[in-house]
N, C-alpha and C positions, 0 to 999 in steps of 0.2 A: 091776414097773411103778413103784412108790414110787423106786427107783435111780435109774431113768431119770429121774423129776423131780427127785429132787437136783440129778442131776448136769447136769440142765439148768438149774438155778438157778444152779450152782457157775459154768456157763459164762460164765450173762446176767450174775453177778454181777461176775464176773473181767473181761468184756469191757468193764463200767462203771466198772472201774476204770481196765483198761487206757486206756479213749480218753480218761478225766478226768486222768490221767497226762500223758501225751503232747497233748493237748492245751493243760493249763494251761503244760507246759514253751513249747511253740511259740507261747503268745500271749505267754511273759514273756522272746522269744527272736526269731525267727523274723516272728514277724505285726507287732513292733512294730519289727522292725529294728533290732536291738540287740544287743548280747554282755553275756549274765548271767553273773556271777563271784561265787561264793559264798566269803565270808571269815570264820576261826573263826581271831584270832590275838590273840595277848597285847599290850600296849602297848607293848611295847618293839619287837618284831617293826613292829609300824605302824610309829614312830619311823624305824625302819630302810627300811622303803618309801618314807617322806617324802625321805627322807636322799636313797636312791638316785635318785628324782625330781628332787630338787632339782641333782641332777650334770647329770642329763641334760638338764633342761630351763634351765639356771642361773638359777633361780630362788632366794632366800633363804628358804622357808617355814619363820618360827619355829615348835619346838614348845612348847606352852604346857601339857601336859599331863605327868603325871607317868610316867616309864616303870617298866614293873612286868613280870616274864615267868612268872609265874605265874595271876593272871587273864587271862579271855579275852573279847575283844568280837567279837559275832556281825552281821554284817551284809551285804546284799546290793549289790552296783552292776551299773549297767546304764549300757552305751556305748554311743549309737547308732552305726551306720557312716559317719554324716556327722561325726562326731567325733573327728578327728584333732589332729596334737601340729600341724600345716600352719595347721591351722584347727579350732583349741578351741571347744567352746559352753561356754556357762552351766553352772555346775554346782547341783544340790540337794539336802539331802538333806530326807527325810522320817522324820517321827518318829510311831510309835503313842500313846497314851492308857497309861494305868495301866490294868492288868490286864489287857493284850493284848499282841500280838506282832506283826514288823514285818509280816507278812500284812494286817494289817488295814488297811496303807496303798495296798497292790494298785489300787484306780482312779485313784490319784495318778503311783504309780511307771512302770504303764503307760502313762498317758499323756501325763504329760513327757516318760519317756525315747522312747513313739510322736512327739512333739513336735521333738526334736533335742535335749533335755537330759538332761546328764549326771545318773544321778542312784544317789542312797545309799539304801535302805531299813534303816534300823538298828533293833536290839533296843535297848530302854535297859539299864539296868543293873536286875539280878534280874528280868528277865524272859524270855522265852526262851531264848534258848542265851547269854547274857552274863551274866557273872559282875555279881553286886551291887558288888565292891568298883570294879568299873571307873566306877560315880559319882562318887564322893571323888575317884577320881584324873583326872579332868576336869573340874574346877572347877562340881562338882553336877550337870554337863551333861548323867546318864546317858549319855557316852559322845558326846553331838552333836557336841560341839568337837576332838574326836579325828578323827572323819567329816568334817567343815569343811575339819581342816586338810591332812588327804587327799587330798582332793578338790582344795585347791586346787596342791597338788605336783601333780598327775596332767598329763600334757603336754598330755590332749586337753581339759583345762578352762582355760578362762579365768577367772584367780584373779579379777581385779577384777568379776566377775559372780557372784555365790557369792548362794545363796536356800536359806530355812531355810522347814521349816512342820513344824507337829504338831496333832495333835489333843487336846484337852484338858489331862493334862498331860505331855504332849510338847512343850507349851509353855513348861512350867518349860526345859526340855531349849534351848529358842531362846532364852531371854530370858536363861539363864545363860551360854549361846555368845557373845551378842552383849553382853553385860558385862565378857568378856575381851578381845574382838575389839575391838570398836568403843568404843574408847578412843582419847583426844584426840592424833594424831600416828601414830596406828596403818594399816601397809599392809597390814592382814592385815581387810580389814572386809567384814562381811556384807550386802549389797545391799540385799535383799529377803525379808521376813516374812509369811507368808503365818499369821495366827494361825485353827486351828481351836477355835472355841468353846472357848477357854482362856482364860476372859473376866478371871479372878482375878491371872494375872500378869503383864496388861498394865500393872496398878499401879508395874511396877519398872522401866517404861521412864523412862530419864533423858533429859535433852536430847544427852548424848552418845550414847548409843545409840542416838538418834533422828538422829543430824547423817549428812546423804546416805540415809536408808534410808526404804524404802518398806514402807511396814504398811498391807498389806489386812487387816483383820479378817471371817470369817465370823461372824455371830451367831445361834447359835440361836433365833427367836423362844420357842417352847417348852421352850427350855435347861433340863433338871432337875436337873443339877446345883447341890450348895452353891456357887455362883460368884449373878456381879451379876446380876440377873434382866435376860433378856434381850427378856423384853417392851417393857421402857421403855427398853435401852440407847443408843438416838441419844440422847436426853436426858439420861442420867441423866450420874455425877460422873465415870465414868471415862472414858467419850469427851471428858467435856468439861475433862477434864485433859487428856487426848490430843491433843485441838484446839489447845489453850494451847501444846503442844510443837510441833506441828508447823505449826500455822497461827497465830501469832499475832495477826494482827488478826480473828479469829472471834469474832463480837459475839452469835450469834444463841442461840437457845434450848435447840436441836437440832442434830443432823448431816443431811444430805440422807444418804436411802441412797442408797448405789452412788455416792457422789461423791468425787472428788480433790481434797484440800484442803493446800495446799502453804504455803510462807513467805509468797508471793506473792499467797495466797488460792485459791477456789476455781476448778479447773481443768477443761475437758472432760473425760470417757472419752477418751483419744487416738483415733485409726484403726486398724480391725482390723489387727494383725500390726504397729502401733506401740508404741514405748516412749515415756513420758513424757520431754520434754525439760526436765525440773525437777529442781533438786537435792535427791531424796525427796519425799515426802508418805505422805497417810493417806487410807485409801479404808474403811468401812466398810460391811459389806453385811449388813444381817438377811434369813433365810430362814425360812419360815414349814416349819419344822421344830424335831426335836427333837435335844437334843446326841449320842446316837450315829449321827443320820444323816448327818454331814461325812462319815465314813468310806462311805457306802454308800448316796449318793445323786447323780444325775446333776446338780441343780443346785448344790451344795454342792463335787463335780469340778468344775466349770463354775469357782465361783469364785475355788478356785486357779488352774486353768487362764490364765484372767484376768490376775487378780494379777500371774503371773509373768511372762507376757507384753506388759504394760503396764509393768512394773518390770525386765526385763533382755529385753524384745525376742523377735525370732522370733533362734530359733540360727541361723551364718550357713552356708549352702546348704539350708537348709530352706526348704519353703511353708509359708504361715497356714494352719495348721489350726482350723475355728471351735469355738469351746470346745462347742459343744452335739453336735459330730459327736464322740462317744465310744463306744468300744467295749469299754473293761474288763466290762459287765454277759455277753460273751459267755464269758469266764474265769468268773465266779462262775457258769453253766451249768454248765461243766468242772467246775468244782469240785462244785455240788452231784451233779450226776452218780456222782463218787466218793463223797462224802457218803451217799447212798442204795444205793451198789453194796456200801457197806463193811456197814451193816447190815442188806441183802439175805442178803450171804453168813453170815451167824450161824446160817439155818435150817435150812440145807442142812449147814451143818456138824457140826450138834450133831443133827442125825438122823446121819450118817454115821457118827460117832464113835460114838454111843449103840447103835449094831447092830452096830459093830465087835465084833470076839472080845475085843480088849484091855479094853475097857469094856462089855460087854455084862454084866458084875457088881457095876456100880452100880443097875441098872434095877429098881427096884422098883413095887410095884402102882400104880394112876392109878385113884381112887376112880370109878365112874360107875354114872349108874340108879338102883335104889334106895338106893345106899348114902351117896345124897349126901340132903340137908332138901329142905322144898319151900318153893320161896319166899312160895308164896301161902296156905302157913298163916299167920294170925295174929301170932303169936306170931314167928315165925323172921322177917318181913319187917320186923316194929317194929322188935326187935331189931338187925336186919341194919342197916338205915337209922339208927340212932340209932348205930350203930358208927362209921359213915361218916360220918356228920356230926362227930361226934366229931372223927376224925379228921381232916377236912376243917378247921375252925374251929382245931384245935390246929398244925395245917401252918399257917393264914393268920396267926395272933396270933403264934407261937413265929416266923415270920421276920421281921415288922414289930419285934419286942421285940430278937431279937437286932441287927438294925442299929442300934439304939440304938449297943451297943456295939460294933461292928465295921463302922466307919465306910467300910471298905474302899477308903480312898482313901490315898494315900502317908505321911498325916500321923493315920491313925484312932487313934483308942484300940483296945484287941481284949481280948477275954477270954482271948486267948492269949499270954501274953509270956513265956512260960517258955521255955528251952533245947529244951525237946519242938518246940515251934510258934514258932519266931523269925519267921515271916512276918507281924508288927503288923497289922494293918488291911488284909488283903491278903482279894481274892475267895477263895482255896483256903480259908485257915482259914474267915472264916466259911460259905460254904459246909460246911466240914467237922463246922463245931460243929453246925451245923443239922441235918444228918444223923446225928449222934450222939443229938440230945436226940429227933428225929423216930421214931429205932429204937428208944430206949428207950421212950418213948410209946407206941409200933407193939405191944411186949410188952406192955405191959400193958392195952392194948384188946385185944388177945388173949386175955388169962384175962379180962378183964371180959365179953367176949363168952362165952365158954365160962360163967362163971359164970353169968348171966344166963340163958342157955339151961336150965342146970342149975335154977335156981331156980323157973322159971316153964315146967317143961317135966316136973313130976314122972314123966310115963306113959313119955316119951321117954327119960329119963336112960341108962338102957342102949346108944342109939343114939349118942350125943351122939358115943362114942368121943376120942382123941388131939385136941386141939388144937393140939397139937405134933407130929401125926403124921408129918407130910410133910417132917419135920426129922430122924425115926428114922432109924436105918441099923441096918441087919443083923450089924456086926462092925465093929472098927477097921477091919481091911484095905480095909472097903466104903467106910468113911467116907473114908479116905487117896486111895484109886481116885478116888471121884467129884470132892473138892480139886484130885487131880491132871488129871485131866477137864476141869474148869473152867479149869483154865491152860494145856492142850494146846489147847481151844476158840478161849478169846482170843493166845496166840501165833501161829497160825494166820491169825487175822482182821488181826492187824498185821505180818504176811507182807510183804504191799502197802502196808500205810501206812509200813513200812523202804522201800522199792524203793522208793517214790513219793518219800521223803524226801532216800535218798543218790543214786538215780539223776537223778532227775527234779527235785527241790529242789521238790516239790510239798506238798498235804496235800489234805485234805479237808475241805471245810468250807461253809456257808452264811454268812456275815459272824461270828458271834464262836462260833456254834457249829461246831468242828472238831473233826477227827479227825488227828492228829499225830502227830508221836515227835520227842523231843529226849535228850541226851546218854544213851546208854546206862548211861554209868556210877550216873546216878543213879535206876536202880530200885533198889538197897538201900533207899536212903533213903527212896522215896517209900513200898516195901513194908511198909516197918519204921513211916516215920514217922503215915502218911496214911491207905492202905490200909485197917488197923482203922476209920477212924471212918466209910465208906465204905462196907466189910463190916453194920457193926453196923445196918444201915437197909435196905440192899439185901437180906439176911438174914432179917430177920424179916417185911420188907414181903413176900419170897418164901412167906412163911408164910402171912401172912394172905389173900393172891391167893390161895394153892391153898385157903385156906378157904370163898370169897368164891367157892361154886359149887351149883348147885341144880339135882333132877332136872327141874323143868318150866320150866326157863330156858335159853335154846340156849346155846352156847358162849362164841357170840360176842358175845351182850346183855351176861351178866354180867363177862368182858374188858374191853368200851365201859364198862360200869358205873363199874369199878376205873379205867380211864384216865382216865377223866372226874373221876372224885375227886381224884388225882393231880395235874389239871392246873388245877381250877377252881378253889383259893383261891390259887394266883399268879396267876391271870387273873385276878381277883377284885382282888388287889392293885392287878394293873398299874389297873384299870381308876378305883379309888380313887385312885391317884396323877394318872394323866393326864387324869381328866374332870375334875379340881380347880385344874391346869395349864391347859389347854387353855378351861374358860370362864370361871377370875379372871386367869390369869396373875401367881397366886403360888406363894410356896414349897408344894410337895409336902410330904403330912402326916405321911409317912412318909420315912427315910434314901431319898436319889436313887438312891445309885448297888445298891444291893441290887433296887430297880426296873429297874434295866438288865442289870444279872446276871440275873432274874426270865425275861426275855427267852428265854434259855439253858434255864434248867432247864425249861420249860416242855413243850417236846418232849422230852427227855430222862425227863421223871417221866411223861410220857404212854407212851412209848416201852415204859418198863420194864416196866408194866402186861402187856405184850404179850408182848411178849420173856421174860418171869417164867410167865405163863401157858404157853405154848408148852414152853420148858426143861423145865418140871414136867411137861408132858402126855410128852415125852419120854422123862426120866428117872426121873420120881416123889420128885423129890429136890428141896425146896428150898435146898438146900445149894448144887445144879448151880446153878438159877437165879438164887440171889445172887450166889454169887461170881462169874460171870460178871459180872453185870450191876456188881458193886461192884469188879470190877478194870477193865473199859472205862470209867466214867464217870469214876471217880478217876484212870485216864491220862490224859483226855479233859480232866478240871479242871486239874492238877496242870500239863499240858506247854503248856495255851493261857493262864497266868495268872504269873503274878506270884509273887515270892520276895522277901526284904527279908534274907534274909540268902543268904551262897554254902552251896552245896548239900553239906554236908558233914553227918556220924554226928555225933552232941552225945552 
């Protein structure tokens, strides 16, 4: 009977994967009408596309980047089928934020290219599958002016309508493209700027870069990042530089939101499915949001949408489509679909393997009944609770402390700047630190707990047994088995997230929480490099779960108990950053962007609680339960984040 539920998990889980698969393929394909073309090539190889382009179409497109055939830049295009070399549209590309990948541009890229426009979803450089070195050799661009100049060789684009947007800084990525482009006598120049909440590098707009070009800005109103507070940004110094470049008779205080403000002064919204008949302007728009909802919010699509429609037009044989008719949120369905199908199938699998013959000599005892304390003695529940709490406050203060120094932003300080961790200021290290100093922590509430029982528990002490019990193994061989266990378990689980990656060019994910896979070759590294600090927390947290159990407490109380711990001093956090945001609308009192990582771990340290409990009940092994849970989340960090150097053994 128990079989039979596996294996009808295995099935639900598989079928969820399946249709989040094929689904997401067909919305990024198919529903929006378009041919997606995935590209993994070195800058020389580009170079050589331009080139060939440029035969075909006799076009001159200069290249301005440096060619290299050893780095690689990773990036998506989408052509719609109204899109020929007959009759070229618009072309755009789109850029992610620091510590994300071009996925996270998904409501944009669908629905441009659903729109009639050509469009690029790029990796910047050292983030997803693009090598770091490919920013140096694009004039800082992470790679956008390489994509630009692509784009504009491509036959079914029309170069003189070219539109850049990023999110936060994927802005650096636009404002350094349009520094080489949009230079005085230049045919190679960039239209239209859609800036997402990139509020800091609108500072380096020049009058040249400004001359012909239209800049819609989004603005966070609740913006938490180190950038210009975007509370006050119609007024404040940087729009009202931006006014001086773009509108020069602008007298007034403030910007109007949502208004076009040209040489000529200030201008209507055009008519739906018109372009502005002016030579550029500047349209700012505050959204009573916060900075990562550009990426993952319908009015924030809206304003690209907008933007670029006002600034390069409806594409020609296409209809107006109204910016508020959007349908990427039915893809992130798909997507979270897969998302929940992937750690559906952990249960089913790690019973199946634990009753196999090959692994049935990792399974040791699964403590229950009397052999476990009672939580409503005295003594074991103070105890219990003051653990936790413990634990709780030393999780909330050890992640506000470490942002201090792990700014995690392109430019952060880090506690890691050794040849070990070259990734500066980047989410994976600190995330990583934090898990290291959390596991060493984790130990030693461990014996403090064990001690304390001992001390204030003289009659008991006989019972107290192993603190470390659940760590025991019976023999090397047993130990190596169950290791090897743990890694049969999660190869297994990324079965589908390979098939979903090379077949389908999918992943799984909910906006920055995904499940992925990127270059094979770099599991050495991440195993070698990452891995342990990862291990070291997942490990002994697996200890202290199967400790964190009582005979007149149901199973599943004291599970809720531990996720609840897990999950309530980043909620805690979040909650200190954004009630501080949201009724002064000043700086948060703690690092922003560790707040927005915050997001992420949140289900994931809830998650584990779960997944750690369960493992154990299966195999009696906290060893299984770590490493499992510390090689999925360390893939999970490592392949949706950021690198700052190329992924090589030091």
């Amino acid at each position: 009977m128990r079989n039979k539920k596996y294996r009808l998990l295995i099935i639900i889980a598989c079928a969820m994967l399946l249709v989040s698969m094929v689904g997401t393929a067909m919305m990024e394909s198919v529903f929006i009408g378009a041919k997606r073309t995935e590209y993994t090539v070195n800058l020389t190889e580009l170079a050589g596309m331009i080139n060939e382009n440029n035969e075909k179409t006799g076009r001159d497109i200069q290249i301005h980047f440096t060619q290299n055939k050893i780095s690689e830049f990773h990036f998506r295009l989408f052509v719609p089928s109204s899109a020929t070399a007959e009759n070229p549209a618009p072309g755009i590309v789109v850029c992610h934020g620091g510590t994300n990948v071009l996925e996270l541009q998904m409501p944009f890229y669908v629905e441009l290219a659903r729109r009639g426009f050509v469009v690029i979803s790029m990796d910047m450089s050292g983030h997803g599958e693009t090598d770091n070195a490919i920013g140096s050799m694009t004039a800082n661009s992470n790679g956008m002016l390489a994509a630009v100049e692509f784009l504009m060789s491509m036959p079914e684009v029309d170069p003189e309508n070219i539109g850049v947007t990023g999110h936060s800084f994927g802005n650096n990525s636009c404002v350094n493209t349009l520094a080489v482009l949009n230079t005085p006598d230049s045919t190679q120049r960039v239209k239209a700027w859609v800036d997402g909440d990139g509020l800091r590098y609108l500072a380096s707009v020049t009058p040249d870069i400004a001359e012909g070009l239209y800049l819609t800005i989004g603005v966070a109103k609740y913006g938490e990042t180190n950038m210009p507070n975007g509370y006050a940004f119609l007024s404040g110094p940087t729009a009202m530089n931006l006014l001086g470049i773009f509108s020069p008779s602008f007298s007034g205080d403030a910007a109007e939101n949502n208004q076009w403000y040209t040489s000529s002064g200030p201008v209507d919204i055009p008519a739906a499915g018109t372009a502005l008949d002016t030579d550029g302007g500047l349209k700012i728009v505050q959204y009573k949001g916060t900075h990562p909802m550009w990426h993952f919010s319908l009015p924030t699509t809206a304003i690209a949408i907008n933007g670029f429609y006002e600034s390069l037009g409806v594409p020609a044989g296409r209809s107006y489509i109204p910016a508020n008719k959007q349908v990427w949120p039915l893809e992130v369905c798909f997507e979270l679909l897969g998302l929940l199908g992937f750690f559906l199938l952990l249960f089913p699998v790690v019973a199946i393997l634990a009753d196999s013959k090959l692994f049935s000599r990792i399974k040791r005892s699964y403590p229950e009944g009397d052999a476990l304390p009672a939580f409503k003695s005295g003594r074991t529940a103070i105890i219990t609770i003051l653990t936790i709490v413990a634990c709780m406050l030393f999780s909330y203060f050890s992640y506000a402390w470490l942002g201090k120094f792990n700014d995690v932003g392109p430019d952060g300080p880090s506690l890691f700047n050794a040849n070990a961790y070259p990734a500066e200021g980047m989410a994976t290290n600190f995330v990583g630190l934090w898990t290291l100093i959390c596991g060493a922590f984790t130990l030693v509430m461990i014996l403090v707990n064990y001690g304390a029982q001992w001390l204030f528990g003289k009659k008991d002490r006989e019972k107290l047994g192993n603190p470390f019990g659940s760590l025991a193994a019976d023999s090397a061989s047993q130990f190596l088995y169950t290791i090897l266990f743990a890694v049969v378990v999660v190869a297994i689980l990324y079965i589908p997230v390979v098939i979903a990656s090379l077949v389908f060019k999918a992943d799984f994910r909910i906006c920055t929480l995904a499940v992925q896979i990127g270059r094979l070759r770099w599991l050495p590294t991440i195993i070698l490099r990452y891995l342990p600090l990862w291990l070291m927390f997942y490990v002994p947290y697996a200890a202290m779960n199967s400790n964190t159990r009582f005979k007149d407490m149901p199973e599943w109380l004291s599970t809720l108990i531990c996720a609840l711990a897990n999950g309530i001093p980043l909620t805690i956090f979040l909650f200190v950053q954004y009630s501080n945001i949201f009724s002064k609308g000043t700086v948060m009192p703690y690092n922003s962007m560790a707040g927005l990582i915050a997001f992420t771990l949140i289900p994931v340290l809830a998650f584990a609680a779960v997944s750690s409990r369960y493992i154990y009940k299966k195999t009696g092994s906290a060893w299984a339960a770590g490493t499992i849970n510390g090689l999925i989340f360390c893939l999970m960090m490592v392949y949706g984040n950021a690198w700052r150097t190329d992924f090589i053994l030091m």
